[in-house]
C-alpha positions in Angstrom: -24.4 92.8 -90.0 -25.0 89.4 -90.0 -21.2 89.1 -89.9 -20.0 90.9 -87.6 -22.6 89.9 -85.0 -20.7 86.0 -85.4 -17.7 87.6 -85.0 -18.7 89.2 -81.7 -19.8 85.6 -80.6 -16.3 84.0 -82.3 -15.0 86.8 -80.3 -17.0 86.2 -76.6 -16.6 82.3 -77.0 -13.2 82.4 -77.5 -12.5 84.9 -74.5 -15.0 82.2 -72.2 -12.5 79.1 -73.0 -9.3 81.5 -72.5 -10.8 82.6 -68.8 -11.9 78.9 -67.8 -8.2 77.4 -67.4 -7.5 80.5 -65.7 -10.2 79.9 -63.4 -9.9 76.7 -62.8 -5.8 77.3 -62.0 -6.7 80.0 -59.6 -9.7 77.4 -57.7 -6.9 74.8 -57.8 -4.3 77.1 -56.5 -6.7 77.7 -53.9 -7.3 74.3 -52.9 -3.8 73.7 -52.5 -3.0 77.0 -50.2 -5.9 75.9 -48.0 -4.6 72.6 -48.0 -0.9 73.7 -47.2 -2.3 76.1 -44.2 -4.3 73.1 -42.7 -1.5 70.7 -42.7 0.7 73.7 -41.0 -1.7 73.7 -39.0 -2.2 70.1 -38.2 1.9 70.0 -38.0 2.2 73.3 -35.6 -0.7 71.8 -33.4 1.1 67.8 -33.6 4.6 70.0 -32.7 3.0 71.6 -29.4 1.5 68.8 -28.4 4.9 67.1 -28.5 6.7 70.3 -27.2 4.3 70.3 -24.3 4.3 66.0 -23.6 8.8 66.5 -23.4 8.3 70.0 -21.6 6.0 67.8 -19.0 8.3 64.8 -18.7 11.4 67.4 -18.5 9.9 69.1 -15.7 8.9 65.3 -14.0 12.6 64.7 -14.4 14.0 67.8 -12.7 11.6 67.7 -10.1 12.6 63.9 -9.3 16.3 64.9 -10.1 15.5 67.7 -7.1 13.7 65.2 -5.1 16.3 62.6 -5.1 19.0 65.4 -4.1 17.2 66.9 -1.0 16.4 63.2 0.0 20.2 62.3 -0.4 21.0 65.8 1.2 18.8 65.1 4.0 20.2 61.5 4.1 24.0 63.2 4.3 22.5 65.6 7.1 21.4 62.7 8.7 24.4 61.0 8.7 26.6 63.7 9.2 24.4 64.7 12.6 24.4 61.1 13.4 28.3 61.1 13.0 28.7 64.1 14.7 26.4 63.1 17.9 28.6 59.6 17.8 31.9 61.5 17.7 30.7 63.8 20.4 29.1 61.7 23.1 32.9 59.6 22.2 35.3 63.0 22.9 32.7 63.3 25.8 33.4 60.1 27.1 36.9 60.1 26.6 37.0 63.3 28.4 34.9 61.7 31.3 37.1 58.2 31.0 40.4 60.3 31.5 39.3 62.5 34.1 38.3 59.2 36.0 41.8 57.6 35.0 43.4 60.9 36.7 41.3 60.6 39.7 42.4 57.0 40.3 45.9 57.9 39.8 45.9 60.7 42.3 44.2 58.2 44.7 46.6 55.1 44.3 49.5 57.8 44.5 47.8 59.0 47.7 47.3 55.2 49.2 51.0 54.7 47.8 52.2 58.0 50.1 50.3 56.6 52.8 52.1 53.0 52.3 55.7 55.0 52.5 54.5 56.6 55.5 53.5 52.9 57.0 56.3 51.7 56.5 58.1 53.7 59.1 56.2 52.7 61.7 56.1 49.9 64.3 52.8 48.4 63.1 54.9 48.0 59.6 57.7 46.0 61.6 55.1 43.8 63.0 53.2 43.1 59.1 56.6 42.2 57.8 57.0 39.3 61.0 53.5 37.8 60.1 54.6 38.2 56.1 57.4 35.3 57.5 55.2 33.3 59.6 52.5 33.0 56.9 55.7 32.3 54.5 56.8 29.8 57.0 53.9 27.4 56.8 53.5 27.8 53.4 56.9 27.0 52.0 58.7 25.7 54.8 61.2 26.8 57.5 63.9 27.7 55.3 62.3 30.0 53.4 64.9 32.6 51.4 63.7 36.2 52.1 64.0 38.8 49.1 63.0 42.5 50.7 64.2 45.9 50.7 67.5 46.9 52.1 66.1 48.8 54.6 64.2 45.8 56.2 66.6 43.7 56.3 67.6 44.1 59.9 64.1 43.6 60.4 63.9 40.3 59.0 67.4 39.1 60.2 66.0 39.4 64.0 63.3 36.8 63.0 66.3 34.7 61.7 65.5 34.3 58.3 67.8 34.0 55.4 68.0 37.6 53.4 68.9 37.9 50.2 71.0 40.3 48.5 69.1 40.5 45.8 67.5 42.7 46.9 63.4 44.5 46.4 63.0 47.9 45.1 59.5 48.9 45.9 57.0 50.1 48.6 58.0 47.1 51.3 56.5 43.9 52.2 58.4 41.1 50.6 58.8 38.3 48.5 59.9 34.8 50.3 61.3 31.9 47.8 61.3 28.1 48.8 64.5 26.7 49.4 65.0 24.7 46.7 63.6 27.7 44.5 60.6 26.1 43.2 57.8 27.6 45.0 58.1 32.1 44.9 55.5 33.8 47.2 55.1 37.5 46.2 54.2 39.5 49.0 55.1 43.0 47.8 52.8 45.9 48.0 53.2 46.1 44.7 52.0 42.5 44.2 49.1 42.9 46.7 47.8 46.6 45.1 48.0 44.7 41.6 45.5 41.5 43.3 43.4 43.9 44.4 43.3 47.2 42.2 39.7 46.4 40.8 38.1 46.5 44.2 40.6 49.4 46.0 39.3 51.5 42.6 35.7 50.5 43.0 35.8 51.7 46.7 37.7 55.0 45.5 34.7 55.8 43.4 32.0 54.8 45.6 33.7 57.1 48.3 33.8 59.7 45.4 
């Protein structure tokens, strides 16, 4: 009896030191899965932290990407209203400048319809004799006398010297030194030229 109670001790002991590396493999198995799951953990917390710090500065990006491109948009817009007022106050003046050019043309062609109707009157006749006198004391007696062919006569009476050379305009004339040097241009041409500025100044006041 004795015997087979040691055995049954032999027997238990030997069963306790199999099950304690067992044990001891399973607590350290354990460890190590708890261990693992923490440092997922630790990782998958570190990783969101990080996925949420670039999602943040992604979104401050786009959103000064967008902020820049509405301020250069509204910049453009700006500039492109800007531009467009300039261009349009410029067609409008252009269109105002040549509606004033045509209105002075129509009025120096009227003056110039009134000068051809001048000069078929007596009053004309007369202007073209105090054209010679004023000639006469500025360049001398012998003045040479460069007018239209159709006042020639006129001058011829006063006894001037007539040129064949001669004017193609609106009348009046121009009278030449003798010796050439001195020219007095006495056109209507020449005077209309001298005094454009102020015979377009008047046309608009009047206007």
């Amino acid at each position: 009896m004795d015997n087979r109670v040691c055995a049954r001790r032999n027997s238990a002991t030997q069963h306790t030191l199999r099950s304690k590396p067992i044990l001891e493999a399973q607590s350290l198995l354990k460890e190590v899965e708890e261990r693992k799951n923490r440092e997922i953990a630790k990782l998958e917390e570190e990783f969101k932290a990080r996925m949420d710090e670039l999602k943040k500065k992604r979104d401050e990006e786009v959103s000064r990407i967008i902020d820049e491109a509405r301020r250069e948009a509204a910049q453009k817009a700006q500039r492109e209203s800007t531009k467009a007022l300039g261009l349009a106050q410029l067609e409008a003046k252009k269109i105002v400048m040549k509606a004033l050019e045509d209105f002075l043309e129509r009025a120096m062609d009227e003056i110039k319809r009134y000068i051809a109707e001048y000069t078929q009157t007596k009053e004309y006749k007369k202007l073209l004799t105090e054209m010679y006198e004023y000639a006469k004391k500025r360049l001398g007696t012998r003045v040479v006398v460069h007018c239209r062919k159709e006042d020639k006569a006129v001058f011829e009476a006063l006894g001037a010297k007539v040129s064949t050379n001669y004017v193609q305009g609106l009348g009046g004339a121009i009278f030449e030194s003798e010796d050439g040097s001195v020219e007095l241009d006495m056109t209507f041409e020449e005077l209309i030229r001298l005094k454009e500025d102020k015979i377009k100044a008047q046309i608009l006041k009047s206007e």
